[in-house]
Structures are given as C-alpha cells and as structure tokens.
N, C-alpha and C positions, 0 to 999 in steps of 0.2 A: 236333453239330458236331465235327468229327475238325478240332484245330488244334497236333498234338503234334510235336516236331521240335528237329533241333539243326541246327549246320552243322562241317565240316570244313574249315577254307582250308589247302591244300598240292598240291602236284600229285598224281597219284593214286600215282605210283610211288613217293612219298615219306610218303604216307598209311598207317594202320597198318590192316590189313584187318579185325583185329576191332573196331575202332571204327569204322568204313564198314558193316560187316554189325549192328551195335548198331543205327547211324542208319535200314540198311532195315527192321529191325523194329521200331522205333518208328514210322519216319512210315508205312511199307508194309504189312507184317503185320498190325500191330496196328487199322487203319485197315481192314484187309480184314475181319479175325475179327468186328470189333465190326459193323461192316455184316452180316455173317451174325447175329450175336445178336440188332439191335433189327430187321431187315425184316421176320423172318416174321408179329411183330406190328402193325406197319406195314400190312404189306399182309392181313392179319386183319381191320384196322380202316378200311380202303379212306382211310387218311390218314394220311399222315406226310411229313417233312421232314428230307433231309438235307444239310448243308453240309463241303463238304470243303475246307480253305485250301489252297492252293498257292502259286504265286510267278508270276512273271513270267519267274520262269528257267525256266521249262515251254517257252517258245519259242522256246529258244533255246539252243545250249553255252556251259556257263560255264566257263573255265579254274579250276584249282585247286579248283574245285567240282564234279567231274566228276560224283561218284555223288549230292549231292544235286541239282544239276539235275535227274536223270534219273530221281529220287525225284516231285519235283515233274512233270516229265513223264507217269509214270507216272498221277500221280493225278490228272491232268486228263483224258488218255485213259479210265480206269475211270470217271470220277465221267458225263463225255458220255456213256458208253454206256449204263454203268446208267442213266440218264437217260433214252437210248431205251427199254431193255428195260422199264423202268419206267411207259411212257406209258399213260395211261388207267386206270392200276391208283390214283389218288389218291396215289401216293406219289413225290414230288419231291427229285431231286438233284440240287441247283448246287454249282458251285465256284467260287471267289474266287480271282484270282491276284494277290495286291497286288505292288505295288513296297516302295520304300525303306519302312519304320517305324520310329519312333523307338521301339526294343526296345534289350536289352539283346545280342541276338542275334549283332549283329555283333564284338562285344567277346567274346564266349564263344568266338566261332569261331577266335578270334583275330588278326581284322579293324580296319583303321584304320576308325573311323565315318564316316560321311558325313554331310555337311551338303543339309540340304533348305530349299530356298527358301520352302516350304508352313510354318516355322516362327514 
C-alpha cells in the first residue's frame, strides 16, 4: 500500500518550489521506485497486490493545490495502466480515491478543517 503524502495550500506562485518537489518525491518517486522493488517478486510468484491512495482531487483542479492534485492525478493514471499491463499476470493494482478524512492532514497543510456530516 503506497499511502505517503503531505499537502501545500497556497497558490502555486506563492508556494516554495523546494517544498512542491519534496512533496513529488514522496507521493511520486517514491511510490514509483518502491513499485519497481516489490513487482519483480510479485510477478515471480504469479500473485500479489497493490494499493495506491489517491484523492478525489485526481478529477479534477484544485486551486491552491495545484501540484498536489496533479500528484494525485498522476497516481491514478499509473496505478489504471499498470493495472492493464498487469492483466493475467496474477498481480493486481487498485487505487482508492477518498474524499474528506478526519486526518490531521488538513491542519499540516495549513487548511481550515472541514466538517463531515458522516461524523
């Protein structure tokens, strides 16, 4: 399960670039390299499982959240293909796009919380 990540709220021109390129190698790189480490055993062993979290900002542009939506974009696109390229070989990749979660995530970004009816 690849579910590592931060967020940035600011507009992008206001956003500091090495903290934007921090966030695409943790949710992006790191998410890729590790998909290279565990497949070749995976597909070795004609069975294995991978989950990759995403958002629901995958579908969509989010202001002030430019590069992490497009983070989350990104890993919905890779996770459906490898998906395909993956077919028949016994090894499965889904991905999870949640919405809102009561994390601490939106307070780090430095985001007002939101309230969920689901509470």
């Amino acid at each position: 399960m690849n579910n590592a990540g931060f967020g940035i709220h600011a507009p992008f021109d206001e956003s500091s670039g090495t903290d934007e390129a921090r966030m695409i190698d943790l949710q992006l790189k790191a998410m890729v390299q590790l998909t290279h480490v565990v497949l070749p055993g995976m597909l070795k062993r004609k069975e294995g499982y991978m989950l990759n979290v995403s958002s629901v900002y995958a579908f969509s542009p989010v202001p002030q959240q430019a590069v992490y939506a497009a983070c989350k974009t990104f890993m919905l696109s890779f996770s459906r293909t490898l998906s395909l390229e993956l077919h028949e070989t016994g090894v499965s990749v889904s991905v999870l796009c949640p919405g809102i979660t009561m994390t601490q995530f939106r307070s780090r970004a430095g985001m007002k919380e939101k309230r969920s009816s689901l509470r």
